[in-house]
PDB file with SEQRES, HELIX, SHEET and CRYST1 records, atoms N, CA, C and O in Angstrom:
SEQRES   1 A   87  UNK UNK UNK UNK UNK UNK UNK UNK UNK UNK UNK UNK UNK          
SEQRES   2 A   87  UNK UNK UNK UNK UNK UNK UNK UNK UNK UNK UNK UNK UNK          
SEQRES   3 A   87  UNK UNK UNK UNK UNK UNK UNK UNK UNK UNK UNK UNK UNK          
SEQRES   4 A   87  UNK UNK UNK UNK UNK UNK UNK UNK UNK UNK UNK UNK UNK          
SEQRES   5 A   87  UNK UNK UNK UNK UNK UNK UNK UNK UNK UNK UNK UNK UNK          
SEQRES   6 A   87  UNK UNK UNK UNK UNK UNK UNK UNK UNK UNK UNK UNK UNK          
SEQRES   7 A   87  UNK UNK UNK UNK UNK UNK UNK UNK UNK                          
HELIX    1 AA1 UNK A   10  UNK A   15  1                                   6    
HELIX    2 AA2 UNK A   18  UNK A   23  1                                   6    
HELIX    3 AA3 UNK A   27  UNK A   34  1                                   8    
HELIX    4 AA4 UNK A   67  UNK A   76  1                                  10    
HELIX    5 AA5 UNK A   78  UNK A   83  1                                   6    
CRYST1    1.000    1.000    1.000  90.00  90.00  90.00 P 1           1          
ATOM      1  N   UNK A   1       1.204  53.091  -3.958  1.00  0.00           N  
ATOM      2  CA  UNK A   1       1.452  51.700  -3.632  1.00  0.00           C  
ATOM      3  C   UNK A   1       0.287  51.190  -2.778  1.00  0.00           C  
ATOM      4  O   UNK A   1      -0.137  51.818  -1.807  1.00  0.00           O  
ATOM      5  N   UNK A   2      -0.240  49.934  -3.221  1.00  0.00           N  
ATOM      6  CA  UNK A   2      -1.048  49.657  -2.264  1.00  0.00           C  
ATOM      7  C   UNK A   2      -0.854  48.358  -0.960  1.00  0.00           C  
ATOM      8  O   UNK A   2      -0.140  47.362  -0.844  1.00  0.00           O  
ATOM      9  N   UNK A   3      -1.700  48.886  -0.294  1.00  0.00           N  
ATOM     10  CA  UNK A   3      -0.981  48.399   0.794  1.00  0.00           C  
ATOM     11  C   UNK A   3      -1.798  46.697   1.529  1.00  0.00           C  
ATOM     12  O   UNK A   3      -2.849  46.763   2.166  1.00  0.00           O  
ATOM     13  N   UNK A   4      -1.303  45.755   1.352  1.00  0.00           N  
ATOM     14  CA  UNK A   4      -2.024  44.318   1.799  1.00  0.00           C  
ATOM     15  C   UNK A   4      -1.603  44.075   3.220  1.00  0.00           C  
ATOM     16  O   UNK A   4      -0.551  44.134   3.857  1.00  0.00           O  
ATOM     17  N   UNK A   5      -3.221  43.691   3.520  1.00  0.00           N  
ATOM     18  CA  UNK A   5      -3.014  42.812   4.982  1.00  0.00           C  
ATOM     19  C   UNK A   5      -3.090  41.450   4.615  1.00  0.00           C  
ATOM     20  O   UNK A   5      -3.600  41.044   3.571  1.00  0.00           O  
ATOM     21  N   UNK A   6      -2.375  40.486   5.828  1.00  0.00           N  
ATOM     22  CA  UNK A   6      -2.336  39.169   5.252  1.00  0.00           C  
ATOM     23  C   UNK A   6      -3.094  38.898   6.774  1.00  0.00           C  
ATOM     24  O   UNK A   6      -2.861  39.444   7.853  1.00  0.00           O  
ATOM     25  N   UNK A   7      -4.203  37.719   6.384  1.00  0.00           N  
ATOM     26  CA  UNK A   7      -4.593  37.174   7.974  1.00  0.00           C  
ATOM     27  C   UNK A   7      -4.470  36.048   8.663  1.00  0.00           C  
ATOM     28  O   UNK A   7      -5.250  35.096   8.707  1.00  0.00           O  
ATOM     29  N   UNK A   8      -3.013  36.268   9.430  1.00  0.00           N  
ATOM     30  CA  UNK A   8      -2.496  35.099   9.746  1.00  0.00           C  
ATOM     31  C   UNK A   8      -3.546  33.915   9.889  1.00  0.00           C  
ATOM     32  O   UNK A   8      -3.862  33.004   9.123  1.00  0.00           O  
ATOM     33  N   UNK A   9      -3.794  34.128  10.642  1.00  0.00           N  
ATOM     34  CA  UNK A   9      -4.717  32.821  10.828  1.00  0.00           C  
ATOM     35  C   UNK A   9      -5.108  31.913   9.638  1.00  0.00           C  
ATOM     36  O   UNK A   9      -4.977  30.695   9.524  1.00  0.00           O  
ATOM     37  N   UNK A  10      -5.866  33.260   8.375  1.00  0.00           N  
ATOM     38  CA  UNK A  10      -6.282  32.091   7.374  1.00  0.00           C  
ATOM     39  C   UNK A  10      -4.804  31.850   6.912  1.00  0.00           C  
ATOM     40  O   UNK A  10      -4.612  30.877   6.181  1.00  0.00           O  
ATOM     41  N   UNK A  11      -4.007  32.440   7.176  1.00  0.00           N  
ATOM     42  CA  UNK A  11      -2.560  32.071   6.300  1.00  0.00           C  
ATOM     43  C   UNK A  11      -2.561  30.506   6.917  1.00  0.00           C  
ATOM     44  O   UNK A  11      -2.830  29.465   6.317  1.00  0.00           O  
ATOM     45  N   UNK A  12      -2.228  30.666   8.106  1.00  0.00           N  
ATOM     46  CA  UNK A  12      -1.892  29.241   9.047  1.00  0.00           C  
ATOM     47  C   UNK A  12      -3.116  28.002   8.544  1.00  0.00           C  
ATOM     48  O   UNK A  12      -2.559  26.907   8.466  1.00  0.00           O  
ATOM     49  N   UNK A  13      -4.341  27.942   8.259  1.00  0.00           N  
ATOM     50  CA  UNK A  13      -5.509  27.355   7.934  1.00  0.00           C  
ATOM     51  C   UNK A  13      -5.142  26.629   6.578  1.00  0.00           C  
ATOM     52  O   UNK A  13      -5.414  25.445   6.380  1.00  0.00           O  
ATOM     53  N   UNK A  14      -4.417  27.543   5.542  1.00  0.00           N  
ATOM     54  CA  UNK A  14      -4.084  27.329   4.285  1.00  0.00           C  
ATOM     55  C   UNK A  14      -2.914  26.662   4.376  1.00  0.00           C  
ATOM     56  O   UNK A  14      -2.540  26.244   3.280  1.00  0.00           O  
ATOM     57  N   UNK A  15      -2.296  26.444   5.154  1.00  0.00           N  
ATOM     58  CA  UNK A  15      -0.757  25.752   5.565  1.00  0.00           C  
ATOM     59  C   UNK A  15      -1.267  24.427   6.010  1.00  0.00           C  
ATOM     60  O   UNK A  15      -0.701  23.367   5.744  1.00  0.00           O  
ATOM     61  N   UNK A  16      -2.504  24.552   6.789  1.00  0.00           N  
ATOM     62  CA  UNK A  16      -2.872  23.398   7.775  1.00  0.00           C  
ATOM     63  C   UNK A  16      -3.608  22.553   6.550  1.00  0.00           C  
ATOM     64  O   UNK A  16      -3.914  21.402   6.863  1.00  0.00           O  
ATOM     65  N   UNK A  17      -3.948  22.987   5.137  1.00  0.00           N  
ATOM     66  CA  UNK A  17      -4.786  22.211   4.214  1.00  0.00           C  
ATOM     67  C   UNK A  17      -4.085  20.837   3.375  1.00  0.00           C  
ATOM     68  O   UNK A  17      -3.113  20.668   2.639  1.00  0.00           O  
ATOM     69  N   UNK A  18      -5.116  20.033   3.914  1.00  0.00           N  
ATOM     70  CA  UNK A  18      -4.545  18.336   3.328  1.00  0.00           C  
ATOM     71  C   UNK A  18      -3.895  18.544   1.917  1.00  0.00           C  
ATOM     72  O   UNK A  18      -2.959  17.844   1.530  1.00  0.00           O  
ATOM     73  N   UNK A  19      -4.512  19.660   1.092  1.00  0.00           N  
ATOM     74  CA  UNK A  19      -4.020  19.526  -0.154  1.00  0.00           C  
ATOM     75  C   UNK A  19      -2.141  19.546  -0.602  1.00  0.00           C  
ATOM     76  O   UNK A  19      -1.395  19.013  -1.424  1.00  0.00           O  
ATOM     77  N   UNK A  20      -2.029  20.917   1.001  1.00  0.00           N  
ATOM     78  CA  UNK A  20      -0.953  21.369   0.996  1.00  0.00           C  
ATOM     79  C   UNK A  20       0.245  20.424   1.926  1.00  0.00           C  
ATOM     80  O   UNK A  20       1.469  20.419   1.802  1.00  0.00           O  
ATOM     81  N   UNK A  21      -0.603  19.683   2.845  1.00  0.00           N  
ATOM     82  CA  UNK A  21      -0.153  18.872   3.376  1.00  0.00           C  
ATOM     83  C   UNK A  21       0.329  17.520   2.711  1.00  0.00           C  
ATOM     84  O   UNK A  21       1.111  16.716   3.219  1.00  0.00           O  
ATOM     85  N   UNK A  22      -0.167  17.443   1.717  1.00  0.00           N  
ATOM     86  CA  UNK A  22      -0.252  16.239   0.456  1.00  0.00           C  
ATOM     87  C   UNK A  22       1.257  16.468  -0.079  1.00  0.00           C  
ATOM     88  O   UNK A  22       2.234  15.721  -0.118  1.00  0.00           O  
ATOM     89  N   UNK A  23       0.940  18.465  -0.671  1.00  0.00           N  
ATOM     90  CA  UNK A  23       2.112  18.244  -1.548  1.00  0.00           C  
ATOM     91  C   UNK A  23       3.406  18.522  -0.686  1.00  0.00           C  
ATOM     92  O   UNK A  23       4.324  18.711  -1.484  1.00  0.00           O  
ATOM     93  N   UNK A  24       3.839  18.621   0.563  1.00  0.00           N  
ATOM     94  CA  UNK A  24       4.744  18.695   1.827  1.00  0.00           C  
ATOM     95  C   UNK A  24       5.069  17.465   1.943  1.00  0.00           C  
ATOM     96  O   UNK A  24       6.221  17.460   2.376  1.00  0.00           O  
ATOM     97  N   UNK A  25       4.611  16.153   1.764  1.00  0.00           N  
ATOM     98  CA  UNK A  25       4.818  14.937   1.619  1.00  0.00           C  
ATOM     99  C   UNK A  25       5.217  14.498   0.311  1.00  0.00           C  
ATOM    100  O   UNK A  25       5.303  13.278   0.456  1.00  0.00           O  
ATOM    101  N   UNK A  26       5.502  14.754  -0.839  1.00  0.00           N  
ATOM    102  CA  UNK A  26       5.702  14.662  -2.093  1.00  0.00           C  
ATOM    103  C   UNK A  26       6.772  15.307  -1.894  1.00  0.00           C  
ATOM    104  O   UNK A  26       7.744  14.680  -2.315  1.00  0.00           O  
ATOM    105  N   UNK A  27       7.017  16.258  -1.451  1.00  0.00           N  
ATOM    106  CA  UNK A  27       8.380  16.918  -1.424  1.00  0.00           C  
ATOM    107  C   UNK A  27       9.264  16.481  -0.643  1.00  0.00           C  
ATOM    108  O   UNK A  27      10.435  16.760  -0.904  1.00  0.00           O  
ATOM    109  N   UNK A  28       8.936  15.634   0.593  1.00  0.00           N  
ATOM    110  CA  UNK A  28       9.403  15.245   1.815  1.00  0.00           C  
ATOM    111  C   UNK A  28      10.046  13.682   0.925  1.00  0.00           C  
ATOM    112  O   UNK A  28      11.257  13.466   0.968  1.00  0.00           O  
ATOM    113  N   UNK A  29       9.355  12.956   0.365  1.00  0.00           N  
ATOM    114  CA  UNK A  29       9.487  11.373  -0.282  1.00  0.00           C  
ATOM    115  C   UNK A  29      10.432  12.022  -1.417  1.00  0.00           C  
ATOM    116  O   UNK A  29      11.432  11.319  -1.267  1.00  0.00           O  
ATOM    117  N   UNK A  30      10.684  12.739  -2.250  1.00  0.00           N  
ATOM    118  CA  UNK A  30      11.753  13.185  -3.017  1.00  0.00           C  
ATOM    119  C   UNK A  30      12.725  13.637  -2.455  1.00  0.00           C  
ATOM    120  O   UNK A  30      13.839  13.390  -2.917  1.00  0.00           O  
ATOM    121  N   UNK A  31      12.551  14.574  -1.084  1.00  0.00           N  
ATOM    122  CA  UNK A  31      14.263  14.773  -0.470  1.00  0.00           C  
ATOM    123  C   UNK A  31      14.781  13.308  -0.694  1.00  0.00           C  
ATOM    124  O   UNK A  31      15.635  12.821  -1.435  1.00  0.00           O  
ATOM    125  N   UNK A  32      13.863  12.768   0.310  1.00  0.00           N  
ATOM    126  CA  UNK A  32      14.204  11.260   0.853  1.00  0.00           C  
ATOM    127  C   UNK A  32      14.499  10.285  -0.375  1.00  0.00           C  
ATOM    128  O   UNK A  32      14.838   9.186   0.064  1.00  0.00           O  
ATOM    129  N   UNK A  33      14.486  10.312  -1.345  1.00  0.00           N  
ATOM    130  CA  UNK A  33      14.901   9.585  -2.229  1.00  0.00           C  
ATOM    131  C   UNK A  33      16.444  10.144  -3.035  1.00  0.00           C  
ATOM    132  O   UNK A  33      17.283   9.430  -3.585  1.00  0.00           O  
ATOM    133  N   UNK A  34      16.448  10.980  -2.946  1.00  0.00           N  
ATOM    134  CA  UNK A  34      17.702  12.063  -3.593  1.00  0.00           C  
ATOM    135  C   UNK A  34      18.407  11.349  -2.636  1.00  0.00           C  
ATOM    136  O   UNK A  34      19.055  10.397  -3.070  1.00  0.00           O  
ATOM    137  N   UNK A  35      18.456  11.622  -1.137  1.00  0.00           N  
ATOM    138  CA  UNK A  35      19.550  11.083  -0.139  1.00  0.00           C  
ATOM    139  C   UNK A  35      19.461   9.512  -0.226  1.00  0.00           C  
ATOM    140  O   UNK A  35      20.337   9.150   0.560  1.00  0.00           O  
ATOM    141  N   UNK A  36      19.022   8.663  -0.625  1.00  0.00           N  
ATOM    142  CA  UNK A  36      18.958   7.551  -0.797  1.00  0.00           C  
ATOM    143  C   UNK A  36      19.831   7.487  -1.610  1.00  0.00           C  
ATOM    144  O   UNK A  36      20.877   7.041  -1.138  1.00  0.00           O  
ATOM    145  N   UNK A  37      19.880   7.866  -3.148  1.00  0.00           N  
ATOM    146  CA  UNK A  37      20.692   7.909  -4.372  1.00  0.00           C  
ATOM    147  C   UNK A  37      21.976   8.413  -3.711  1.00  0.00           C  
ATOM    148  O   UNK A  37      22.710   7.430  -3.611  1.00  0.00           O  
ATOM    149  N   UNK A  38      22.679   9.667  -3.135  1.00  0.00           N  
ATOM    150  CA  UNK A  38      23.595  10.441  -3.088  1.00  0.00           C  
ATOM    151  C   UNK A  38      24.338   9.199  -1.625  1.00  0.00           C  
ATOM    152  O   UNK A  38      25.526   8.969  -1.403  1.00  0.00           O  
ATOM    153  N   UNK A  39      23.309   8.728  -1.007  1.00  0.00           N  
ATOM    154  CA  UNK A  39      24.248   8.088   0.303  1.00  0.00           C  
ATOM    155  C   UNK A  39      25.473   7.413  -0.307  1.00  0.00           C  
ATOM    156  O   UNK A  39      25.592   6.970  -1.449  1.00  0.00           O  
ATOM    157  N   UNK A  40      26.390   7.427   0.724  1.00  0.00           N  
ATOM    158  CA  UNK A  40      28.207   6.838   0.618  1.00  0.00           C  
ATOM    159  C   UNK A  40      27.730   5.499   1.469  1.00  0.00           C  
ATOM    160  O   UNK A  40      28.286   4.523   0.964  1.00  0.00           O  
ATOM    161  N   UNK A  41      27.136   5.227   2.259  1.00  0.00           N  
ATOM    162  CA  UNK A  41      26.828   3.511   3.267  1.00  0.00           C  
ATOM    163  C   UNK A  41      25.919   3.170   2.527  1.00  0.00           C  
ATOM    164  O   UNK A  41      25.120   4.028   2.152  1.00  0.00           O  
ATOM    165  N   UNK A  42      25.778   1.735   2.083  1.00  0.00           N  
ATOM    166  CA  UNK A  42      25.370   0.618   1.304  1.00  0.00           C  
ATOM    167  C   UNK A  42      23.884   0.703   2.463  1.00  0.00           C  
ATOM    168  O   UNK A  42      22.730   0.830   2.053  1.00  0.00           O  
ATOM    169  N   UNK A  43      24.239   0.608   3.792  1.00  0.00           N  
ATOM    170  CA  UNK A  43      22.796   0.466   4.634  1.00  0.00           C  
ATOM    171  C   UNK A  43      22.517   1.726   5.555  1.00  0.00           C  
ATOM    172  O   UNK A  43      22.091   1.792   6.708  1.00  0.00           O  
ATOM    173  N   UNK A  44      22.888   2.659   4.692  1.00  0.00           N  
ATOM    174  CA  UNK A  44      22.480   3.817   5.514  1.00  0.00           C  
ATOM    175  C   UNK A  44      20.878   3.827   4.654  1.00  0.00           C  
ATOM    176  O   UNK A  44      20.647   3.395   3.525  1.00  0.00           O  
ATOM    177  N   UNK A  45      19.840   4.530   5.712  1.00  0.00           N  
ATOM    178  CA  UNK A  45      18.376   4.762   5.506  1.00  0.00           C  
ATOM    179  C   UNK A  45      18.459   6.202   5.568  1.00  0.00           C  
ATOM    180  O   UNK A  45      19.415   6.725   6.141  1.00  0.00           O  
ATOM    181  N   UNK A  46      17.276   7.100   4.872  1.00  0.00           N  
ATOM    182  CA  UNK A  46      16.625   8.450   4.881  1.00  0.00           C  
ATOM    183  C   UNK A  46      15.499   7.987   4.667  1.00  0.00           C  
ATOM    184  O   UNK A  46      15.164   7.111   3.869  1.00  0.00           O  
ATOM    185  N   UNK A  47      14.898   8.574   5.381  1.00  0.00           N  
ATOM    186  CA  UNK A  47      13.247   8.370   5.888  1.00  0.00           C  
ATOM    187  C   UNK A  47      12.494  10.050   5.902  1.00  0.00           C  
ATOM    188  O   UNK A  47      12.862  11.047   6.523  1.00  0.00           O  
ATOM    189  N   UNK A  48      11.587   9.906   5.171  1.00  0.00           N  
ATOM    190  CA  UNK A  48      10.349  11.350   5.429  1.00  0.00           C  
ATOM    191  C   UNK A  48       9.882  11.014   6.412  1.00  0.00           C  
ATOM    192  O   UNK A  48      10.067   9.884   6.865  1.00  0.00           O  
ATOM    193  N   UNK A  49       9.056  12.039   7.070  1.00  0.00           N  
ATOM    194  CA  UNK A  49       8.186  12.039   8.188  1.00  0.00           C  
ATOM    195  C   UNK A  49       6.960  12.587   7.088  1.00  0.00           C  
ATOM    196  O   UNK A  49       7.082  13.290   6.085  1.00  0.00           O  
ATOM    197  N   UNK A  50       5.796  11.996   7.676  1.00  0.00           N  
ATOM    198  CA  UNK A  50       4.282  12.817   7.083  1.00  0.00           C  
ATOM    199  C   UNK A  50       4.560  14.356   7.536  1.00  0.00           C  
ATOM    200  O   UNK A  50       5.125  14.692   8.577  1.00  0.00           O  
ATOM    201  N   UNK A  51       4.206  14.944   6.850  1.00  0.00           N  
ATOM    202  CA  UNK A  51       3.295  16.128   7.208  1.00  0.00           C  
ATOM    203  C   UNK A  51       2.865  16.327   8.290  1.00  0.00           C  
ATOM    204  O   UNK A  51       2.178  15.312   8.411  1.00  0.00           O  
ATOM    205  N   UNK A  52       2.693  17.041   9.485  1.00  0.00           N  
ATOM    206  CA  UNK A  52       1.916  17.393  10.626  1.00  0.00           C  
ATOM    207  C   UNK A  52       1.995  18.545  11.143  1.00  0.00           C  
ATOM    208  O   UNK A  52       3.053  19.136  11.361  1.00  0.00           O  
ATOM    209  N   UNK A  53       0.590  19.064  11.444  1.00  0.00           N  
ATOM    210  CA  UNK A  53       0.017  20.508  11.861  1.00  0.00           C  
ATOM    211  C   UNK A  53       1.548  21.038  12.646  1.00  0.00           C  
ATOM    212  O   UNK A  53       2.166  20.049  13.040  1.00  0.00           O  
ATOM    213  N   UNK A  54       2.070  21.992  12.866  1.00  0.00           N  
ATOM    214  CA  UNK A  54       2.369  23.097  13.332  1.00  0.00           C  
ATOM    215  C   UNK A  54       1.896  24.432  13.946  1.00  0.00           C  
ATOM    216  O   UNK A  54       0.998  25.153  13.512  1.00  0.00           O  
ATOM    217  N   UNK A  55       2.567  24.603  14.897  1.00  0.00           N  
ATOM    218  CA  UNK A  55       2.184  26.258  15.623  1.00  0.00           C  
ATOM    219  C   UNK A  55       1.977  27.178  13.982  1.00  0.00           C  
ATOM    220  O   UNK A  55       0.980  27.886  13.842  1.00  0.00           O  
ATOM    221  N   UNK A  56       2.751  27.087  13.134  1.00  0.00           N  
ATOM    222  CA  UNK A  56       2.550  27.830  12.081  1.00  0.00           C  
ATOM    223  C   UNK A  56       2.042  27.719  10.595  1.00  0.00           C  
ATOM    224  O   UNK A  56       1.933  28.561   9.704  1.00  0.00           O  
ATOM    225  N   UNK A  57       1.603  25.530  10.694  1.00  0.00           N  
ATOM    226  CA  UNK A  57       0.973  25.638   9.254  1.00  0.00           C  
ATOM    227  C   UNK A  57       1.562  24.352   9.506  1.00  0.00           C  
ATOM    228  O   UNK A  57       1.557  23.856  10.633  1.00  0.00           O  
ATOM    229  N   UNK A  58       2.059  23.806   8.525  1.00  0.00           N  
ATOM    230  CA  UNK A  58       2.625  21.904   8.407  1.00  0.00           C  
ATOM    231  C   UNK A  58       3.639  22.206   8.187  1.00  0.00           C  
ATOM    232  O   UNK A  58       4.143  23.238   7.744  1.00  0.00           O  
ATOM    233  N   UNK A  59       4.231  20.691   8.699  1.00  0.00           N  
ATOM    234  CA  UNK A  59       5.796  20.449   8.276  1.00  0.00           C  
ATOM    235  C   UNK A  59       5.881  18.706   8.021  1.00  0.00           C  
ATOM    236  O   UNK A  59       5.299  17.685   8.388  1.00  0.00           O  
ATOM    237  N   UNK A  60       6.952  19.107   7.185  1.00  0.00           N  
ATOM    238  CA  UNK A  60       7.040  17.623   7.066  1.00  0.00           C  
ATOM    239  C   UNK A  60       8.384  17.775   6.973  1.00  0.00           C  
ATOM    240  O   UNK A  60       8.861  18.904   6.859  1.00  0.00           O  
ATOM    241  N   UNK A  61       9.527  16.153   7.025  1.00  0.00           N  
ATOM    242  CA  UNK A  61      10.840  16.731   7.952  1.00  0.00           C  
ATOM    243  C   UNK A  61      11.611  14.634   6.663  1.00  0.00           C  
ATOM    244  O   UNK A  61      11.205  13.638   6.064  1.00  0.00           O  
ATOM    245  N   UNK A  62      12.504  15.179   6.979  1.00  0.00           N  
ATOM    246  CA  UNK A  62      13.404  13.977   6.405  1.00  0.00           C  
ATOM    247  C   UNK A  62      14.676  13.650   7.356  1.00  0.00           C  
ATOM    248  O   UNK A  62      15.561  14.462   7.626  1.00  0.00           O  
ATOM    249  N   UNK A  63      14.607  12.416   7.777  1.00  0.00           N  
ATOM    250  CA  UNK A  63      15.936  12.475   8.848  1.00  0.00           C  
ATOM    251  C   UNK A  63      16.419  11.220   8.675  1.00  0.00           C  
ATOM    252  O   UNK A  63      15.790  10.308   8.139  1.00  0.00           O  
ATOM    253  N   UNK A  64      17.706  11.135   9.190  1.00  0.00           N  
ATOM    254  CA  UNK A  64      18.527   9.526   9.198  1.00  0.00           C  
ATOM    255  C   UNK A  64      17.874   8.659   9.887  1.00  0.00           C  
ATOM    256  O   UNK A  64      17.483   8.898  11.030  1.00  0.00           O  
ATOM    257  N   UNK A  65      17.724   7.816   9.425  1.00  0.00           N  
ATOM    258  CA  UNK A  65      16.783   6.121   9.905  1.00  0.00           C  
ATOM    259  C   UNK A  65      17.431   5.615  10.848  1.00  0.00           C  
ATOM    260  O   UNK A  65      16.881   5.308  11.905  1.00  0.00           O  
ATOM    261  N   UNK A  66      19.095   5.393  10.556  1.00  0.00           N  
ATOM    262  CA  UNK A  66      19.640   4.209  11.199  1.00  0.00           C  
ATOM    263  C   UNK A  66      20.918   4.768  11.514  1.00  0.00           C  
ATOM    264  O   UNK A  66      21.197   5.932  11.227  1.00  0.00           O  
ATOM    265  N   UNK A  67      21.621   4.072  12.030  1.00  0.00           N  
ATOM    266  CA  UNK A  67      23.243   4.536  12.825  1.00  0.00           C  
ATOM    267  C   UNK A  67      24.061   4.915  11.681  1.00  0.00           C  
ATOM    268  O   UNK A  67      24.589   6.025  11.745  1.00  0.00           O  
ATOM    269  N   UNK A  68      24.360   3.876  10.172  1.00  0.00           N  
ATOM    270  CA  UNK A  68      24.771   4.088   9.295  1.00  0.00           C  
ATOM    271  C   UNK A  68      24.145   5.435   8.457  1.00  0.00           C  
ATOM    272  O   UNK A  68      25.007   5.912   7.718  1.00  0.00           O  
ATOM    273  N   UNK A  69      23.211   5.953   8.417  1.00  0.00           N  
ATOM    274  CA  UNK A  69      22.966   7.046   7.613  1.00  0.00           C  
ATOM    275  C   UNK A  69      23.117   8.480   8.448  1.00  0.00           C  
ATOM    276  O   UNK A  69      23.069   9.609   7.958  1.00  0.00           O  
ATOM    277  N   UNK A  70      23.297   8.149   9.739  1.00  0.00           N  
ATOM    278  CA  UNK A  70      23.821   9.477  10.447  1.00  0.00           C  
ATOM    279  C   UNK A  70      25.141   9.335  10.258  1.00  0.00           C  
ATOM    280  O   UNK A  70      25.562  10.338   9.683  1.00  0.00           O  
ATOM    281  N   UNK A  71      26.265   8.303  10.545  1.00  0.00           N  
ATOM    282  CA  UNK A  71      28.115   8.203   9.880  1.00  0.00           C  
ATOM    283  C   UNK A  71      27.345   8.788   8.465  1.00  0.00           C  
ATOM    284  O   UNK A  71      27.051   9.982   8.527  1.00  0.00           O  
ATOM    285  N   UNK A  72      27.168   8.437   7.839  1.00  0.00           N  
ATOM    286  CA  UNK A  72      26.882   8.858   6.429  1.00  0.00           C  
ATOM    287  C   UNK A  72      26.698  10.527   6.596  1.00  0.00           C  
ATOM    288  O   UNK A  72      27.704  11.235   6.550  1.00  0.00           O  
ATOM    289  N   UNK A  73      25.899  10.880   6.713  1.00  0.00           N  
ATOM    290  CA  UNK A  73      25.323  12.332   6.756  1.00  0.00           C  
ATOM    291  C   UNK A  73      26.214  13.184   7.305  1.00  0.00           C  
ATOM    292  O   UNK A  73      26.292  14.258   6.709  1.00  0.00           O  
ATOM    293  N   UNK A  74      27.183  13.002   8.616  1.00  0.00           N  
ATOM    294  CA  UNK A  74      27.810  13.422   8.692  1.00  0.00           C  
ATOM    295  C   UNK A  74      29.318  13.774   8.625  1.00  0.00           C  
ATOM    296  O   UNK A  74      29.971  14.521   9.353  1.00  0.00           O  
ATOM    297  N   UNK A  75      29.758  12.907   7.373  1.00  0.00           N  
ATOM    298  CA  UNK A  75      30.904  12.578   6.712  1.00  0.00           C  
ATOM    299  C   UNK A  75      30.340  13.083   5.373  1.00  0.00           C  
ATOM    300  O   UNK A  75      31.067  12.975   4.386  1.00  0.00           O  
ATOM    301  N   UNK A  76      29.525  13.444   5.286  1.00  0.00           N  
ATOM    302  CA  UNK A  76      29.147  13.827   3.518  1.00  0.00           C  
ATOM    303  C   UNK A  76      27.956  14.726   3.081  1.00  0.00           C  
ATOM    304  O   UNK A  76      27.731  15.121   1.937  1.00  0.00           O  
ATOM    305  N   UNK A  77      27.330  14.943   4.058  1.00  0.00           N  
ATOM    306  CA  UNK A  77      26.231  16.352   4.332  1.00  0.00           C  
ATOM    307  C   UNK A  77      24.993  15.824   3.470  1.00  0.00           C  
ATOM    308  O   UNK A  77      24.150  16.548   2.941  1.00  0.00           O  
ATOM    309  N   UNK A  78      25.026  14.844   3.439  1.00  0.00           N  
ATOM    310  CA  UNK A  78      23.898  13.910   2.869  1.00  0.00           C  
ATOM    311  C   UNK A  78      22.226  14.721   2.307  1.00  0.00           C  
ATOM    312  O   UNK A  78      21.747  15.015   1.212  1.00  0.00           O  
ATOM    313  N   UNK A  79      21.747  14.843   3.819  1.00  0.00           N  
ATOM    314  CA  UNK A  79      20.322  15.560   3.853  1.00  0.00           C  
ATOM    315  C   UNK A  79      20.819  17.383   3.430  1.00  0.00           C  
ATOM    316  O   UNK A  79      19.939  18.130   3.003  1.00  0.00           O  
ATOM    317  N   UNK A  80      21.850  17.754   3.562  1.00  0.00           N  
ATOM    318  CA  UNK A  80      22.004  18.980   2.668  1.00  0.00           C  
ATOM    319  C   UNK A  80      22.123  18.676   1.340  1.00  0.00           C  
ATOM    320  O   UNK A  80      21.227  19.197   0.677  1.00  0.00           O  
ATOM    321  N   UNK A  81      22.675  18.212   0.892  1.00  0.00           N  
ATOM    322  CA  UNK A  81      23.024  18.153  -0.421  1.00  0.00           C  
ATOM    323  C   UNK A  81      21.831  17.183  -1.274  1.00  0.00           C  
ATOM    324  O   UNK A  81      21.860  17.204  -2.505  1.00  0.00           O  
ATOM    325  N   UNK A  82      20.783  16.335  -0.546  1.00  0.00           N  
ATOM    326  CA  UNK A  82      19.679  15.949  -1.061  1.00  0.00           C  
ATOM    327  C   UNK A  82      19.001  16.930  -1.027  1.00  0.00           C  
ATOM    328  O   UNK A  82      18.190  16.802  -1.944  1.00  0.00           O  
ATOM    329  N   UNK A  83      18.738  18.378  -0.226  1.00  0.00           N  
ATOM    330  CA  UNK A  83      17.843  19.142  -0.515  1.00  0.00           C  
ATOM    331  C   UNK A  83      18.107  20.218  -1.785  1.00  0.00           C  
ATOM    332  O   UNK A  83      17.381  21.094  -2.254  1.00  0.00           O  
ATOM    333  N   UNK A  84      19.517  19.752  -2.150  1.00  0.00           N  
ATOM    334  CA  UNK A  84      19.770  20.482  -3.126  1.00  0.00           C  
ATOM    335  C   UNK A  84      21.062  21.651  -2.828  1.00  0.00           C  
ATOM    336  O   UNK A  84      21.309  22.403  -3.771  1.00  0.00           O  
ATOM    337  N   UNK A  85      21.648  21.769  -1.914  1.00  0.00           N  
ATOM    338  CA  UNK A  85      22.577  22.488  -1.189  1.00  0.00           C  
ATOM    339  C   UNK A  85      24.358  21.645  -1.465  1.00  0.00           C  
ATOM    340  O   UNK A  85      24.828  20.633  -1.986  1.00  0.00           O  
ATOM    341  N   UNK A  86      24.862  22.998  -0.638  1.00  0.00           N  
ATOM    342  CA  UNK A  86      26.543  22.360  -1.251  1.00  0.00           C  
ATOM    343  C   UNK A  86      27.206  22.481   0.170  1.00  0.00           C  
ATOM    344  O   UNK A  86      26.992  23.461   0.883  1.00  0.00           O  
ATOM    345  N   UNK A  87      27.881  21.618   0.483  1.00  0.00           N  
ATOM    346  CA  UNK A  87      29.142  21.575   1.647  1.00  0.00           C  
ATOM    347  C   UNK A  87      30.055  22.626   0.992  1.00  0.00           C  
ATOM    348  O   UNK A  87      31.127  22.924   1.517  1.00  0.00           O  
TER     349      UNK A  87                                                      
END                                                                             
């Protein structure tokens, strides 16, 4: 068996890359649209966040906008079940 080192750092570098950061935002604007479709409140909001560096590489994050999409989310698991998950 052979045996791989991985080097964090370039791991973290390759996390930190716009390309990857690009497609973390593409994924982030599709949660956010799934929970748009699936919301139960007429004015509940889901909003992406961009992409941004991390201690460990990028993140990009999707959260309730407004008062109505947190009642929402948490009467109906909203941002779970937009990521694809089940109550």
């Amino acid at each position: 068996m052979t045996r791989v080192k991985i080097s964090n750092k370039g791991f973290r570098e390759y996390r930190r890359d716009p390309t990857v950061q690009a497609e973390l935002n593409r994924q982030a604007q599709a949660w956010a649209a799934r929970c748009e479709r699936l919301k139960g409140k007429e004015k509940a909001v889901y909003e992406a966040v961009p992409a941004q560096p991390s201690g460990y590489g990028s993140i990009a994050l999707v959260h309730t906008g407004n008062y109505e999409a947190r009642v929402d989310n948490a009467s109906r698991n909203t941002l779970l079940k937009g990521m694809g998950g089940t109550d």
